[in-house]
C-alpha positions in Angstrom: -6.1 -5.5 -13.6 -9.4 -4.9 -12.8 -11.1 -1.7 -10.6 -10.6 -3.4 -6.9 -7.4 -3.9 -7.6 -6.4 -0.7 -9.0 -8.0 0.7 -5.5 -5.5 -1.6 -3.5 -3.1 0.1 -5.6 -4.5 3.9 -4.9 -4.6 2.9 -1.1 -1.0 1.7 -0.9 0.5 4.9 -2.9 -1.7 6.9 -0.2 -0.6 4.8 2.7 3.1 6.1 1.6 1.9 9.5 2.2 0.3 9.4 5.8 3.6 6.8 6.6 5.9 9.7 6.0 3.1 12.5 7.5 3.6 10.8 11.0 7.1 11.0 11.2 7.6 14.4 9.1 4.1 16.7 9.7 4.8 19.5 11.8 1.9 21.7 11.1 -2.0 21.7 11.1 -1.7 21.9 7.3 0.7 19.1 7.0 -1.7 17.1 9.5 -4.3 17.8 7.7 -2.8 16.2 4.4 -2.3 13.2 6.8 -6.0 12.6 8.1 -6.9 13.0 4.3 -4.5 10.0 3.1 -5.0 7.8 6.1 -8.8 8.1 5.4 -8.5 7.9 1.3 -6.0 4.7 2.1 -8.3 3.0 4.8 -11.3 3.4 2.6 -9.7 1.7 -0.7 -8.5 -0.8 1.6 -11.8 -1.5 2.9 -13.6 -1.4 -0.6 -11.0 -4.0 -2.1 -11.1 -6.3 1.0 -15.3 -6.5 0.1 -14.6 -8.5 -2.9 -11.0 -9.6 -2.7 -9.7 -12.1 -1.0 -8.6 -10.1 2.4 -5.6 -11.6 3.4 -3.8 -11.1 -0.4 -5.3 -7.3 -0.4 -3.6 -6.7 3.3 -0.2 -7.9 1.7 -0.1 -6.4 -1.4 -1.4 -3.3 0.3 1.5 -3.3 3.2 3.9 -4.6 1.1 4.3 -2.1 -1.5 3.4 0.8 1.0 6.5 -0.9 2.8 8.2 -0.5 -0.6 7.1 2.9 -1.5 7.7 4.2 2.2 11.5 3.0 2.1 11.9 4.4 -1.8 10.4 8.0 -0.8 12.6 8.1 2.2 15.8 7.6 0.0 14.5 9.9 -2.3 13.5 12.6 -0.6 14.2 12.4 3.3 18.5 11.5 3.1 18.2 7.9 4.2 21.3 6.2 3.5 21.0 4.2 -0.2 22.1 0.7 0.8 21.9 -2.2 -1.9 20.6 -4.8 0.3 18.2 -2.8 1.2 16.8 -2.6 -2.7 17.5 -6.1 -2.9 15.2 -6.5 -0.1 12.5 -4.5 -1.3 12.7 -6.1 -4.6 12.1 -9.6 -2.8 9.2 -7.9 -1.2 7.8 -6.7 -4.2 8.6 -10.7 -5.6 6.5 -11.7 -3.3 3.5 -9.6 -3.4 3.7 -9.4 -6.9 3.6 -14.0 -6.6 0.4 -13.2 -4.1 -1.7 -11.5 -6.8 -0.8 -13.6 -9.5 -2.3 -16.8 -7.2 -5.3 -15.0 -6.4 -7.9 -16.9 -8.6 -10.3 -15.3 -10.5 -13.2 -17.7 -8.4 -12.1 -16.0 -5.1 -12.5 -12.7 -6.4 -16.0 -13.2 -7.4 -16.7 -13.7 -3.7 -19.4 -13.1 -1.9 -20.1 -9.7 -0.5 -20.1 -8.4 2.2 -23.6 -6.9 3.3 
């Protein structure tokens, strides 16, 4: 894996954070800690999508965010544990995991953006 993936990665995990600050931040402190992880997430976003192809970054990106959003809400906010549910996250994770993998090393050597 190289560096602009591993900040697709660092802006999904983020993304998981302001996801769960919208619905649960109920103070100026707990706002704060969502401006701070929407802008960290938008700007790795951004900085992948300069030399990856942008439509694989989006979906990897919103697909484990999806992921991690639904696993953190299991695990720490009492929504119901349901087994399709993980079977539908793991098909989720199939798939994004299927869109990296076809990503071609040529595409990622794209031309960037000025």
């Amino acid at each position: 894996m190289n560096k602009e993936w591993l900040k697709v990665f660092v802006a999904a995990f983020f993304e998981v954070f302001w996801v769960m600050g919208l619905k649960h931040a109920d103070d100026i402190w707990t706002w704060l800690g969502t401006a701070i992880s929407i802008a960290i997430s938008f700007y790795g976003l951004v900085a992948a999508g300069k030399n990856l192809p942008v439509g694989t970054v989006y979906a990897v990106f919103v697909g484990l965010g999806t992921a991690g959003t639904v696993t953190a809400e299991i695990l720490f906010f009492g929504e119901p544990f349901k087994w399709v549910k993980l079977l539908l996250i793991l098909l989720l994770l199939i798939g994004v995991m299927g869109l990296k993998l076809v990503t071609s090393e040529n595409s990622e050597e794209g031309v960037t953006s000025k």
